[in-house]
N, CA, C and O atoms as a GROMACS GRO file, in nm:
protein
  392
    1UNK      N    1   3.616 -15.597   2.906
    1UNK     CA    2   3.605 -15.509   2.792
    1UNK      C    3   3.724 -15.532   2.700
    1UNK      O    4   3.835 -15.524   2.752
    2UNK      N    5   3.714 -15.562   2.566
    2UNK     CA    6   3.804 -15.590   2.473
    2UNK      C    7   3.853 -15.462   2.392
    2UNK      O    8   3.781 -15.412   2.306
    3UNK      N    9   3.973 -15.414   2.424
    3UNK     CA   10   4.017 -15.293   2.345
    3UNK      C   11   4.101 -15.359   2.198
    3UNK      O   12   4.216 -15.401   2.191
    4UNK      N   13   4.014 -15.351   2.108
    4UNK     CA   14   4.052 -15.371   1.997
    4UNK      C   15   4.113 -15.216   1.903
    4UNK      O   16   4.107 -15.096   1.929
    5UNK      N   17   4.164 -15.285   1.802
    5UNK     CA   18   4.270 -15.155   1.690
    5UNK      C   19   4.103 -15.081   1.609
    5UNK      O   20   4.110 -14.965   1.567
    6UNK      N   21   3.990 -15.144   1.598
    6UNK     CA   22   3.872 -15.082   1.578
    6UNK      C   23   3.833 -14.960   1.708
    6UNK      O   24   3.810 -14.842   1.682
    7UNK      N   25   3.831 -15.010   1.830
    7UNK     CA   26   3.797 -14.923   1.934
    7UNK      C   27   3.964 -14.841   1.920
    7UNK      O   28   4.002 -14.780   1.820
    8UNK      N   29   3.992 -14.848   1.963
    8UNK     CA   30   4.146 -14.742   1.928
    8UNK      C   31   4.089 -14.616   1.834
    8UNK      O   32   4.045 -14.507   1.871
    9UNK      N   33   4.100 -14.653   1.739
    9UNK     CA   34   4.075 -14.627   1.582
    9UNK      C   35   3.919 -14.497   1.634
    9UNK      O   36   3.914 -14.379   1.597
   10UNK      N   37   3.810 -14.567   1.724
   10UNK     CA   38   3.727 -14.434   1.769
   10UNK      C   39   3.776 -14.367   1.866
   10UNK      O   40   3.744 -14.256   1.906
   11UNK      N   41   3.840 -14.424   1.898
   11UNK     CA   42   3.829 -14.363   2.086
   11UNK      C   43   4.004 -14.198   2.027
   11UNK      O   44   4.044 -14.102   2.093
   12UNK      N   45   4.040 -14.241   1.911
   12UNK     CA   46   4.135 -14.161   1.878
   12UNK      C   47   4.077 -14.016   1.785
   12UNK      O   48   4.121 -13.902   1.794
   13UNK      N   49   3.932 -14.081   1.671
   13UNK     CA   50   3.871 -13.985   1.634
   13UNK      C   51   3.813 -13.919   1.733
   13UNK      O   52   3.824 -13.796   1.734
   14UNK      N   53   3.748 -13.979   1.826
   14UNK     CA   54   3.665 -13.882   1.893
   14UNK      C   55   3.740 -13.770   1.982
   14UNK      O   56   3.694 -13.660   2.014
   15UNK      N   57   3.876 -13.830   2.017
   15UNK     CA   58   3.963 -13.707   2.113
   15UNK      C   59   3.990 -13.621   1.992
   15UNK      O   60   3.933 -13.512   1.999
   16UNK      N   61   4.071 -13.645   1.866
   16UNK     CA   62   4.106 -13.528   1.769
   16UNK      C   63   3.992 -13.452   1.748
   16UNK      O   64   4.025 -13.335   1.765
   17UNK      N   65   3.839 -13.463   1.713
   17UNK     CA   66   3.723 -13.405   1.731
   17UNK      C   67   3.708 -13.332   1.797
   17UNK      O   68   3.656 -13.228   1.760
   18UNK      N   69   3.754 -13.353   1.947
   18UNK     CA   70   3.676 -13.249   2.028
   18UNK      C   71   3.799 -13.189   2.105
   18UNK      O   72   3.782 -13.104   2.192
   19UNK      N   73   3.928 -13.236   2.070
   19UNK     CA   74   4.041 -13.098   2.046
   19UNK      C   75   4.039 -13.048   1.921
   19UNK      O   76   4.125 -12.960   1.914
   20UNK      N   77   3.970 -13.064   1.796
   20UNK     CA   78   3.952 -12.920   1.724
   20UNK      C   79   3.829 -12.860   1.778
   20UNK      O   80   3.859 -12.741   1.795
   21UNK      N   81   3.703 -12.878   1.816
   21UNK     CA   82   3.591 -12.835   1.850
   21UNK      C   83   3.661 -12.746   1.965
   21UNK      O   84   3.618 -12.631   1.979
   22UNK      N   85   3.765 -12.790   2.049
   22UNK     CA   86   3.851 -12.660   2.161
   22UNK      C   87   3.894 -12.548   2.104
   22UNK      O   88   3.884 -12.427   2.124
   23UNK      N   89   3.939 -12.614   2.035
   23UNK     CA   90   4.032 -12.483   1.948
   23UNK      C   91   3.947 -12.394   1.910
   23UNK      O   92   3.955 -12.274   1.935
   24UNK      N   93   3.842 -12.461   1.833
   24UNK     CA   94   3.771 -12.334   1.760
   24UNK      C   95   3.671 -12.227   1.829
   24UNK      O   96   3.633 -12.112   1.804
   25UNK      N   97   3.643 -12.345   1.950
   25UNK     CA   98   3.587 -12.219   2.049
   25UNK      C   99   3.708 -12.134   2.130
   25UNK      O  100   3.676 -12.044   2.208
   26UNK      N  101   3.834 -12.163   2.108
   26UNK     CA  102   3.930 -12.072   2.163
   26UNK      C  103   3.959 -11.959   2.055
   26UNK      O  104   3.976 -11.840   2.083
   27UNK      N  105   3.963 -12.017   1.920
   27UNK     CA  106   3.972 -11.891   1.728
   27UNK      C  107   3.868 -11.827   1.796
   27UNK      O  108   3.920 -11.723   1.837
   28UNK      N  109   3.714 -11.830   1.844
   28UNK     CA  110   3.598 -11.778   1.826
   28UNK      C  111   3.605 -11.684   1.943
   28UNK      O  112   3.576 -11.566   1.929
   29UNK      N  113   3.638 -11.727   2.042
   29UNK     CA  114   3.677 -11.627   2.149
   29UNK      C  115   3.766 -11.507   2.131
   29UNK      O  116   3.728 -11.393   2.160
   30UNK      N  117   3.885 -11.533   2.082
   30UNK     CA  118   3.964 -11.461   2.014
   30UNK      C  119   3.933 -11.346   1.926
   30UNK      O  120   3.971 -11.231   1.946
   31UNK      N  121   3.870 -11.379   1.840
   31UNK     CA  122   3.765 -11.321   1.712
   31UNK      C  123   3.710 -11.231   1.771
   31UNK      O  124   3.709 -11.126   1.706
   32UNK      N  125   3.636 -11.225   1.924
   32UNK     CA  126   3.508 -11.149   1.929
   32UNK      C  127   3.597 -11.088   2.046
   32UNK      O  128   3.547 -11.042   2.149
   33UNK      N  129   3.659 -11.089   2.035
   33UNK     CA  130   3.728 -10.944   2.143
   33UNK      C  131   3.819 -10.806   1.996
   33UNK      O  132   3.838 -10.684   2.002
   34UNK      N  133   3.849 -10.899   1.898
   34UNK     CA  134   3.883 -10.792   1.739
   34UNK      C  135   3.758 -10.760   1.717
   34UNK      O  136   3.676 -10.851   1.700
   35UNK      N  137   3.703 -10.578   1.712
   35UNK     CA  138   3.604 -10.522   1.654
   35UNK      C  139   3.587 -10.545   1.507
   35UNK      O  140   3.690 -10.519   1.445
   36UNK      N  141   3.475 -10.592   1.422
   36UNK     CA  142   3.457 -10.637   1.294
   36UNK      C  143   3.536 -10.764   1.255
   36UNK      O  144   3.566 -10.775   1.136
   37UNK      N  145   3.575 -10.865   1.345
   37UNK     CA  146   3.668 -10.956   1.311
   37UNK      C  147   3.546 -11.051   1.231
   37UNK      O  148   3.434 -11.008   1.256
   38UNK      N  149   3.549 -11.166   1.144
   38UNK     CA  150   3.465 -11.258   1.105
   38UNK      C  151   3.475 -11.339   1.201
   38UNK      O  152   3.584 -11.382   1.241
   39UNK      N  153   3.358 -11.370   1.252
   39UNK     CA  154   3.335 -11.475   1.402
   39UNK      C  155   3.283 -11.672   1.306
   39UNK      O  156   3.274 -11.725   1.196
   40UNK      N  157   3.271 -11.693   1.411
   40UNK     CA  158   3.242 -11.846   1.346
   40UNK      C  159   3.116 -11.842   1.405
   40UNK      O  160   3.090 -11.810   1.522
   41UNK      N  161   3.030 -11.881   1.304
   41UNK     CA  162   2.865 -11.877   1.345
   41UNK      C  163   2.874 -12.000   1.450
   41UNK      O  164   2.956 -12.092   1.444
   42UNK      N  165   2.737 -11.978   1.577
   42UNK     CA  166   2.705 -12.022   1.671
   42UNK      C  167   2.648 -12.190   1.603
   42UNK      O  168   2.641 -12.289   1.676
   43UNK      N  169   2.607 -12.193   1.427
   43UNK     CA  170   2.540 -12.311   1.421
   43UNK      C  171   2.647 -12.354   1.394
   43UNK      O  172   2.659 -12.468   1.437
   44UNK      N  173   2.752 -12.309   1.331
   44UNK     CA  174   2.902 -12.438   1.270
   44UNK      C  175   2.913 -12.443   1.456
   44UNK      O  176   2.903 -12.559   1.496
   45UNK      N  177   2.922 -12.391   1.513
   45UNK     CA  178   2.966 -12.451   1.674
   45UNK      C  179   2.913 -12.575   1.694
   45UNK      O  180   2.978 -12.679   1.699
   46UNK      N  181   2.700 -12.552   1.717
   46UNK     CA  182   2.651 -12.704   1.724
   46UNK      C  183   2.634 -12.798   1.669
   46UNK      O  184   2.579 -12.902   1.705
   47UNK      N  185   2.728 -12.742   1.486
   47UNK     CA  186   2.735 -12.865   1.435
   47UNK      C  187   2.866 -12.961   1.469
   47UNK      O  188   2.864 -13.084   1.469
   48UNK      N  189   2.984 -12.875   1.499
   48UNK     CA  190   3.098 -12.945   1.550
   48UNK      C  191   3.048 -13.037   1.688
   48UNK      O  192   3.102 -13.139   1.731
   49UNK      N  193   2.949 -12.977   1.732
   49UNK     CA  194   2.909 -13.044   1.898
   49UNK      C  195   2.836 -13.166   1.837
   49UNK      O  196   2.851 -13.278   1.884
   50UNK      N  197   2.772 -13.147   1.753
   50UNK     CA  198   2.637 -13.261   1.692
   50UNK      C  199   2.760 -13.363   1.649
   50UNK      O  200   2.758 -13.478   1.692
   51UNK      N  201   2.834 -13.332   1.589
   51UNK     CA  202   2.962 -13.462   1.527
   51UNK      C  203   3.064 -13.502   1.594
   51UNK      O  204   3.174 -13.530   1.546
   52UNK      N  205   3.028 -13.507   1.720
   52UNK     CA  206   3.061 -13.566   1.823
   52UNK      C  207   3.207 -13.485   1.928
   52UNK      O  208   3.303 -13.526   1.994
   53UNK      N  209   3.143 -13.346   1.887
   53UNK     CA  210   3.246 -13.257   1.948
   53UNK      C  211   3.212 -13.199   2.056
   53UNK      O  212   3.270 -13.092   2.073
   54UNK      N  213   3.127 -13.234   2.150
   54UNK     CA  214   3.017 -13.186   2.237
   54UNK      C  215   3.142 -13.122   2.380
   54UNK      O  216   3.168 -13.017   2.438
   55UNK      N  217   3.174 -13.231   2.379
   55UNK     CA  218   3.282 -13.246   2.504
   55UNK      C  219   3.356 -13.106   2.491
   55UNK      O  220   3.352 -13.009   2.568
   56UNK      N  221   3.443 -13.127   2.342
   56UNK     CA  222   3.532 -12.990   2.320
   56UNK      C  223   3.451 -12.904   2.326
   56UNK      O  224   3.513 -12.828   2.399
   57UNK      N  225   3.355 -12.851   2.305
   57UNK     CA  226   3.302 -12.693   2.281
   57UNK      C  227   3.252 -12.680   2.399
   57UNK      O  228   3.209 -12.565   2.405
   58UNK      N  229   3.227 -12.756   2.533
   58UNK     CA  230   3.130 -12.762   2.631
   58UNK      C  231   3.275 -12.704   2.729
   58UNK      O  232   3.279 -12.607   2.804
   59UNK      N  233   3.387 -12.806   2.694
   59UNK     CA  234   3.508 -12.739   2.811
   59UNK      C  235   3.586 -12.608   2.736
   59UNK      O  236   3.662 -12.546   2.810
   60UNK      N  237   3.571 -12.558   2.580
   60UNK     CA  238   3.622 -12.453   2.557
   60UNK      C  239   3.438 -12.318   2.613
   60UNK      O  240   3.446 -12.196   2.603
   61UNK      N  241   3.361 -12.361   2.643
   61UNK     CA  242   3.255 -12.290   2.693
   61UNK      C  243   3.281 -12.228   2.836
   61UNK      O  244   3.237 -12.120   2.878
   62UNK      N  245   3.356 -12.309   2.897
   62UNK     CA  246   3.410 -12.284   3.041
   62UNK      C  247   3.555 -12.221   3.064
   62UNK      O  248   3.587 -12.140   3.151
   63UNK      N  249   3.644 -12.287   2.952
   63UNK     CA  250   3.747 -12.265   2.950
   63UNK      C  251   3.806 -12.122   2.960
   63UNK      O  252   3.885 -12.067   3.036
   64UNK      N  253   3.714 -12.073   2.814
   64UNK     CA  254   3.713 -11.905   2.810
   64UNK      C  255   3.624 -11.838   2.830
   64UNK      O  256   3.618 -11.739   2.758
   65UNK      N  257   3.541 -11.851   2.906
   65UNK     CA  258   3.418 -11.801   2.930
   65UNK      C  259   3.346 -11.778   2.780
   65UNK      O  260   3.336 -11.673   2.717
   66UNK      N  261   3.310 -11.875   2.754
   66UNK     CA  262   3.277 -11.821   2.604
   66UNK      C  263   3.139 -11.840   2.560
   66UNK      O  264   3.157 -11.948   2.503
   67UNK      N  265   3.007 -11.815   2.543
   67UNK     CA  266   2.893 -11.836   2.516
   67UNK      C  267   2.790 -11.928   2.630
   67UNK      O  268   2.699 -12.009   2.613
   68UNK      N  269   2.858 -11.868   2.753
   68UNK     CA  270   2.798 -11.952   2.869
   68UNK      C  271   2.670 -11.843   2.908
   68UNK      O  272   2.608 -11.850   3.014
   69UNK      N  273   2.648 -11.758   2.821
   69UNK     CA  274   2.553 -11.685   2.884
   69UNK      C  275   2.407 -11.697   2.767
   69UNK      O  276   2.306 -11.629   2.746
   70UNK      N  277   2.455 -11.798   2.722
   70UNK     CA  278   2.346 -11.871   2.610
   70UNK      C  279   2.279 -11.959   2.640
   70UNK      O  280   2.329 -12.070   2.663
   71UNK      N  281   2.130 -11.934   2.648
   71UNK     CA  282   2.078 -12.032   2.741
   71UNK      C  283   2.081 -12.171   2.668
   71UNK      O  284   2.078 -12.280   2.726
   72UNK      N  285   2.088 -12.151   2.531
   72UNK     CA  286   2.070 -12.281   2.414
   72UNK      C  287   2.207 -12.360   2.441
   72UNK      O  288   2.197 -12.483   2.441
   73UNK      N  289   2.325 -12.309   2.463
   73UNK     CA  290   2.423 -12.366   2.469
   73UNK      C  291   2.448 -12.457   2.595
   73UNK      O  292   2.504 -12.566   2.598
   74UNK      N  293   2.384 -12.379   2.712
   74UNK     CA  294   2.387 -12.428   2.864
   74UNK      C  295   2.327 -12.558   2.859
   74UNK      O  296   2.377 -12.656   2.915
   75UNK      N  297   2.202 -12.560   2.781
   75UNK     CA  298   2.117 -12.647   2.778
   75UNK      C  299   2.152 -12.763   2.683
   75UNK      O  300   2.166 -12.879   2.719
   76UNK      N  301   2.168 -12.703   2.515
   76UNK     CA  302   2.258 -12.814   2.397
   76UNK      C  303   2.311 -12.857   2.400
   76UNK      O  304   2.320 -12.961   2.335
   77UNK      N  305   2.422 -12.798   2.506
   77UNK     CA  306   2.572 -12.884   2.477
   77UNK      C  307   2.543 -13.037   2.562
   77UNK      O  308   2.562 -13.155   2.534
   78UNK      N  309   2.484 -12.961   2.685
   78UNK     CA  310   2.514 -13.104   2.751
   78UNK      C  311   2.450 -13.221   2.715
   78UNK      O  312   2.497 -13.334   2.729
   79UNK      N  313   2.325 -13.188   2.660
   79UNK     CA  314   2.216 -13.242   2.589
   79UNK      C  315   2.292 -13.371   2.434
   79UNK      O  316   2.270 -13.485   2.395
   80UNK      N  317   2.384 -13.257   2.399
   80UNK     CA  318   2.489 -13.308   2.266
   80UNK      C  319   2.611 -13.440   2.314
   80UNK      O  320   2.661 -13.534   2.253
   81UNK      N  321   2.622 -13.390   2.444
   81UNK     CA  322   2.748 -13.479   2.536
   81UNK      C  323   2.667 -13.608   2.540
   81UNK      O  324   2.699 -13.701   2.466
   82UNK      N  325   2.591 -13.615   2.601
   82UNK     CA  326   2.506 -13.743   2.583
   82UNK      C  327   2.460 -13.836   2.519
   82UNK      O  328   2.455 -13.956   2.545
   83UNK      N  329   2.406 -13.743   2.383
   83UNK     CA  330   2.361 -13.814   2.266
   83UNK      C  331   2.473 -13.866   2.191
   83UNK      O  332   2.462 -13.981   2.149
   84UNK      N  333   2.617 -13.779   2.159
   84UNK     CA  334   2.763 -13.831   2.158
   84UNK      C  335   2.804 -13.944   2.227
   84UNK      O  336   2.878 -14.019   2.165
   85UNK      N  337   2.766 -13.979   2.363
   85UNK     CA  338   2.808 -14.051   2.423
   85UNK      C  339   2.730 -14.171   2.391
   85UNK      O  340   2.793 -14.274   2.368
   86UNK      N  341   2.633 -14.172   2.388
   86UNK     CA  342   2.544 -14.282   2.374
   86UNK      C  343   2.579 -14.324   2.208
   86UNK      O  344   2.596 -14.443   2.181
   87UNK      N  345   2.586 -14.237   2.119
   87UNK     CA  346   2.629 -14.309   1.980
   87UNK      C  347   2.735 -14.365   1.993
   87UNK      O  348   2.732 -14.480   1.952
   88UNK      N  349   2.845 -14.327   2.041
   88UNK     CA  350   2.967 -14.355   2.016
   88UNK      C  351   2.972 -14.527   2.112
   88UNK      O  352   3.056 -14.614   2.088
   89UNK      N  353   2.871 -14.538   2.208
   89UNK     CA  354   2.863 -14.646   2.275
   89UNK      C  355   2.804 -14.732   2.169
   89UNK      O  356   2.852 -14.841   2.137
   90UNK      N  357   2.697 -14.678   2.114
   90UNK     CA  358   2.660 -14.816   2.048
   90UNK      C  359   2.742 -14.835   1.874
   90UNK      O  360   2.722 -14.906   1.775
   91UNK      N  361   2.796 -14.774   1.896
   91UNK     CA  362   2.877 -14.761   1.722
   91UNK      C  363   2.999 -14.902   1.787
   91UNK      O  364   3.033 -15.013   1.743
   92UNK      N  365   3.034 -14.821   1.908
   92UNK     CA  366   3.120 -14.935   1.974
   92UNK      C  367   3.084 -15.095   2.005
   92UNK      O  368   3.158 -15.191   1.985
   93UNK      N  369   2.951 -15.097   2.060
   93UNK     CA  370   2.892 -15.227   2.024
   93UNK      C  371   2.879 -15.301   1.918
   93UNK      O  372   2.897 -15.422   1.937
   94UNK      N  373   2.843 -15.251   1.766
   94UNK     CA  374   2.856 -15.242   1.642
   94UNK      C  375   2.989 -15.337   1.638
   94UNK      O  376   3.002 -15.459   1.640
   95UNK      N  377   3.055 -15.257   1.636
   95UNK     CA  378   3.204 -15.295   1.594
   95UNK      C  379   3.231 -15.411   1.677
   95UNK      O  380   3.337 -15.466   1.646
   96UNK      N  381   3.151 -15.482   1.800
   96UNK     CA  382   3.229 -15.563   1.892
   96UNK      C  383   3.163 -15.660   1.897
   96UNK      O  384   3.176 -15.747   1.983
   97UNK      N  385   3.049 -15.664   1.770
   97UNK     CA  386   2.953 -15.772   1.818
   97UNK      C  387   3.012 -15.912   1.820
   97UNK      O  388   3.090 -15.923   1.725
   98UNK      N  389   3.006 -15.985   1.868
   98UNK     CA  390   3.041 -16.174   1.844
   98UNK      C  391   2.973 -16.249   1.718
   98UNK      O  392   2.993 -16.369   1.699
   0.00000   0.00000   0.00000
């Protein structure tokens, strides 16, 4: 396997991605223990998961107990981890072709 400054270059977006996708399910947790606080809607969540943040929102899901009692999430996220994984594999092929 050839680690090129292109693979670097993803393998660095995709960790900053899904340590903000942590964070924000840690703001969102936070949020919903303040009565009337403004929460972060559940779809900006699966869109951070859809853009390849699956990982972060799946271990801030566990982390803080946070929307694990959602059956869409139980089911999406991991569903999102995959399809993440599999793009980011072939984006990586992309970039490595000969």
């Amino acid at each position: 396997m050839l680690i090129t400054n292109q693979t670097l270059i993803i393998l660095a977006l995709y960790i900053f991605i899904n340590i903000i996708a942590f964070l924000i399910m840690l703001i969102d947790k936070t949020k919903s223990t303040h009565r009337g606080a403004e929460r972060i809607s559940e779809g900006t969540l699966f869109f951070l998961a859809t853009a390849f943040g699956a990982v972060g929102v799946y271990l801030g899901m566990f982390s803080f107990r946070h929307k694990t009692q959602k059956w869409y999430f139980l089911i999406g996220i991991p569903l999102l981890i995959i399809q993440n994984s599999a793009l980011v594999y072939c984006i990586y092929l992309f970039l490595n072709q000969i």
